[in-house]
C-alpha positions in Angstrom: -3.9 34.5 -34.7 -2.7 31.4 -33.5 -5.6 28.9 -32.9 -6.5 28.3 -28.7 -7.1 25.0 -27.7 -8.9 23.7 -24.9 -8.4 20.3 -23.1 -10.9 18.0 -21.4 -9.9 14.4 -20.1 -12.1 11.7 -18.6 -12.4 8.0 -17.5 -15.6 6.1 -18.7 -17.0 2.7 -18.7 -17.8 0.8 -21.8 -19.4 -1.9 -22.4 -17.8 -4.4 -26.0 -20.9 -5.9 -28.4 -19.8 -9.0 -26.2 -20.9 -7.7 -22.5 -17.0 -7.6 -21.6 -17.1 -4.0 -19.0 -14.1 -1.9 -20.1 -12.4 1.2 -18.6 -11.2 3.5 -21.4 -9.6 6.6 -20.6 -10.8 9.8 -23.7 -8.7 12.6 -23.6 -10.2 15.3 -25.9 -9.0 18.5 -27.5 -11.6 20.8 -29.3 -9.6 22.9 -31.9 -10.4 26.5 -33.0 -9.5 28.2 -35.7 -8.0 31.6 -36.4 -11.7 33.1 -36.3 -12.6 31.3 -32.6 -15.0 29.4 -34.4 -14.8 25.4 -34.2 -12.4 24.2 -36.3 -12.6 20.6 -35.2 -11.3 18.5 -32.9 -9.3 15.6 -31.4 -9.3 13.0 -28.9 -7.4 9.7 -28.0 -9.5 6.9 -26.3 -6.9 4.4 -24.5 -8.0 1.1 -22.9 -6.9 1.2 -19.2 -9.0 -2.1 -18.5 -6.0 -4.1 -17.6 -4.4 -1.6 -15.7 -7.4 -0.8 -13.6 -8.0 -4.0 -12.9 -4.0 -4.6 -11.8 -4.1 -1.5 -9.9 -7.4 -2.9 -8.1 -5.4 -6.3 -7.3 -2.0 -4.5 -6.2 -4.6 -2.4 -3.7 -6.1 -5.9 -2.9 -2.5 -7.7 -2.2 -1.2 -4.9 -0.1 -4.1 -4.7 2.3 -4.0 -8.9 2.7 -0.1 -8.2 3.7 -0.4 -4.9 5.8 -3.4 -7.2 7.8 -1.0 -10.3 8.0 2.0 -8.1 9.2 0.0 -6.6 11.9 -1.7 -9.1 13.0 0.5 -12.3 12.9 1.7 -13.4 16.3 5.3 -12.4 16.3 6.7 -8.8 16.7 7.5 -6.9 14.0 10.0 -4.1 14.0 12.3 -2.3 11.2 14.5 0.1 12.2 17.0 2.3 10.0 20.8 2.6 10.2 20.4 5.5 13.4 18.3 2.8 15.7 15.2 4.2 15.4 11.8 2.4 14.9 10.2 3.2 11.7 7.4 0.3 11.6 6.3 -1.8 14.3 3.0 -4.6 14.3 0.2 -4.3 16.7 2.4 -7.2 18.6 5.1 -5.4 19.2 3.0 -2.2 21.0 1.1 -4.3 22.8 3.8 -6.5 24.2 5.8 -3.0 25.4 2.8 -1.0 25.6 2.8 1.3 23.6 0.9 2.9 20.9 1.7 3.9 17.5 1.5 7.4 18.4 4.7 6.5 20.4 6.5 5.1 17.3 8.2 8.7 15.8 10.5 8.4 19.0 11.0 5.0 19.5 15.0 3.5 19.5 16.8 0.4 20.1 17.8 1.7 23.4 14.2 2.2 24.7 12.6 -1.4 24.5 16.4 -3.5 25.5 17.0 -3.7 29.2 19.5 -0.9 30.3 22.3 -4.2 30.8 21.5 -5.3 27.3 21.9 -2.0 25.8 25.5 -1.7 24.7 25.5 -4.8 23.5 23.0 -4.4 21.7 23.7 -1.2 20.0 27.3 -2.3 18.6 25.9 -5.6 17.3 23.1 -3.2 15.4 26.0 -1.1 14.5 28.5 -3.8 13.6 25.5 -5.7 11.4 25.2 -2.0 9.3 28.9 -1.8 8.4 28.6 -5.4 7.3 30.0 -7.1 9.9 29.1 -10.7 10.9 27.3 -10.6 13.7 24.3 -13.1 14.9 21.3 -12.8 13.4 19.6 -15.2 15.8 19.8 -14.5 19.5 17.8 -14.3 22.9 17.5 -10.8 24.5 16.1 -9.3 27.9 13.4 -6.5 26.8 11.7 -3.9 29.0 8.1 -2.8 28.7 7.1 0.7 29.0 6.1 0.0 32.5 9.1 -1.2 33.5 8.9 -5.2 33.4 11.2 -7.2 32.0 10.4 -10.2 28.9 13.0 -12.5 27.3 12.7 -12.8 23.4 14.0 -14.2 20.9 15.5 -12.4 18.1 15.9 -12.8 14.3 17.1 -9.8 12.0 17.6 -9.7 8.5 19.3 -6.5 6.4 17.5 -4.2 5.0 19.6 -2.8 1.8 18.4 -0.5 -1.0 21.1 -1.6 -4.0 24.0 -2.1 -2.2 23.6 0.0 0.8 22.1 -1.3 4.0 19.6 0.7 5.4 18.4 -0.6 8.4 17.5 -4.1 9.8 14.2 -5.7 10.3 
């Protein structure tokens, strides 16, 4: 009979002769033989110290950045190639009044004042077929409860390889 074999697979901590903590990962694989008896076995200790450790600073890095983008004093807003919001700071829903609940069905079109909109939309167009249009302009906004606020606007592409996807 051919011989079954049976797979266990853990993460520990170790600690070197020196005190230096490390994070090994010990994938082991008891081996019968032909009679179901033990046979012997086999396992593969890996250090994942480093990687742990890089994981834990990548975790680190992207909560400093996520707090810094929604909390900086400027609105924040990326949109893709159809208009539609896909992330927004905590500026920008408090300057229109919204919430991030809100955000799923958010457009251009909603947040520009309805005289702006046009405009607005065939620049965003325009800027996706790569068209030069300006990237740095002044633009009457309306709040979900219907006031109005000038601000000023900067957008940059956002392109995955050579496509652009949307602008931010």
């Amino acid at each position: 009979s051919v011989p079954r074999v049976f797979r266990k697979a853990m993460r520990c901590a170790c600690e070197k002769k020196t005190g230096e903590l490390l994070t090994v990962w010990i994938s082991a694989t008891p081996v019968t033989g032909s009679d179901d008896g033990p046979a012997g076995s086999m396992a593969i200790i890996t250090d994942i110290t480093e990687r742990k450790r890089s994981e834990l600073k990548l975790r680190e890095s992207e909560a400093l950045l996520d707090r810094v983008i929604r909390r900086i004093d400027d609105v924040l807003i990326v949109d893709d190639a159809a208009g539609r919001v896909t992330f927004a700071n905590d500026k920008f829903f408090k300057i229109f009044g919204l919430v991030e609940q809100d955000l799923n069905s958010v457009r251009i079109e909603d947040y520009v004042a309805p005289e702006w909109r046009e405009r607005q939309r065939g620049i965003h167009d325009r800027r996706l077929r790569g068209e030069r249009v300006p990237d740095h302009f002044e633009c009457e906004c309306l709040r979900s409860d219907g006031s109005r606020i000038w601000l000023e606007v900067s957008v940059v592409l956002i392109t995955e390889g050579e496509r652009i996807v949307g602008t931010q």
